[in-house]
N, C-alpha and C positions, 0 to 999 in steps of 0.2 A: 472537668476541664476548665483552666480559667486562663481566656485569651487575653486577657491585660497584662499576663506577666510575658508574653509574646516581645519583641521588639519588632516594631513595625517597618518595614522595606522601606528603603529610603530610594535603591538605582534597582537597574535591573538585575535580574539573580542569573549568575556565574556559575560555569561550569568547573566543575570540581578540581581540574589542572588551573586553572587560573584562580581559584581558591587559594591551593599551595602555592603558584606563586604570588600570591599575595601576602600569605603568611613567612615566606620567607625575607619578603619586603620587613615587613614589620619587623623582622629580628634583626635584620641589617641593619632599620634606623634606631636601634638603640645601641648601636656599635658592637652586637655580642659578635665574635669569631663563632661561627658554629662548621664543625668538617663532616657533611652532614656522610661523606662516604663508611665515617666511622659511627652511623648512627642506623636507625631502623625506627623507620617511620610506620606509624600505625593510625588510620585517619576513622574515627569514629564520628559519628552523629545522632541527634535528638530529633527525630521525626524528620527528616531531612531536609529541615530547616537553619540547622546550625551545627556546626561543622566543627570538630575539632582536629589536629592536627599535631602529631604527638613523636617525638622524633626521641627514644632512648637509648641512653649509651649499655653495652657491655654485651651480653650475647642473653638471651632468653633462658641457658640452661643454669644461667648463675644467680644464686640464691637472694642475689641487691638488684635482678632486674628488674626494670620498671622503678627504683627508686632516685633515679639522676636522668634529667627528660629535658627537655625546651618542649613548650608546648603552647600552640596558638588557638585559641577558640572564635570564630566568624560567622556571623549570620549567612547567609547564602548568598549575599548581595553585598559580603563584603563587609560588615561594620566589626568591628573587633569587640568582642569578649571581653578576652582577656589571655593575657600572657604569660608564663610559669618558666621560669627558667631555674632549676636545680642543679644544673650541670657545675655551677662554682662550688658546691660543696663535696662532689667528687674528689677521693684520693688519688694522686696520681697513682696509677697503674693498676688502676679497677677496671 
C-alpha cells in the first residue's frame, strides 16, 4: 500500500448525491449537452475514497455498450479526477 499516491482531502467529504451533483456541475462547465434521461449511470469507487461516475449511452444488451460514456472521476470531498467524454464519437442512431 503506498499512501502518497492518495490525494490528500482538502473540504469535507460529501455524501454520494451531492458527489453526482457535483459531477454533473463539472460537465455543465465545459458546456457538454448531456440528456442524461437517455443514459445509465453506473457510479463505481476505489476504496471509497474516489468516486467515479459514469453515465453510458445505448442499452447494456448491445454489443458497443460501455464504449460511448461521460465519465466524472472525484475524491470524496469533491476534487476532480478527471473527465472522459466519448459520447462525440458516437454514430448517430447507436
Amino acid at each position: 500500500y503506498d499512501s502518497s499516491r492518495e490525494f490528500t482531502l482538502m473540504h469535507e467529504e460529501l455524501e454520494l448525491e451531492e458527489l453526482e451533483k457535483l459531477a454533473k456541475e463539472y460537465i455543465e462547465k465545459l458546456n457538454v449537452h448531456v440528456d442524461y434521461d437517455l443514459l445509465r449511470l453506473n457510479i463505481g469507487d476505489k476504496g471509497e475514497v474516489n468516486y467515479f461516475f459514469r453515465w453510458n449511452a445505448g442499452s447494456p444488451e448491445a454489443t458497443d455498450f460501455g464504449k460511448f460514456f461521460i465519465q466524472v472521476g472525484l475524491t470524496k470531498d469533491g476534487q476532480l479526477l478527471n473527465l472522459v467524454n466519448t459520447l462525440p464519437f458516437m454514430k448517430h442512431g447507436s
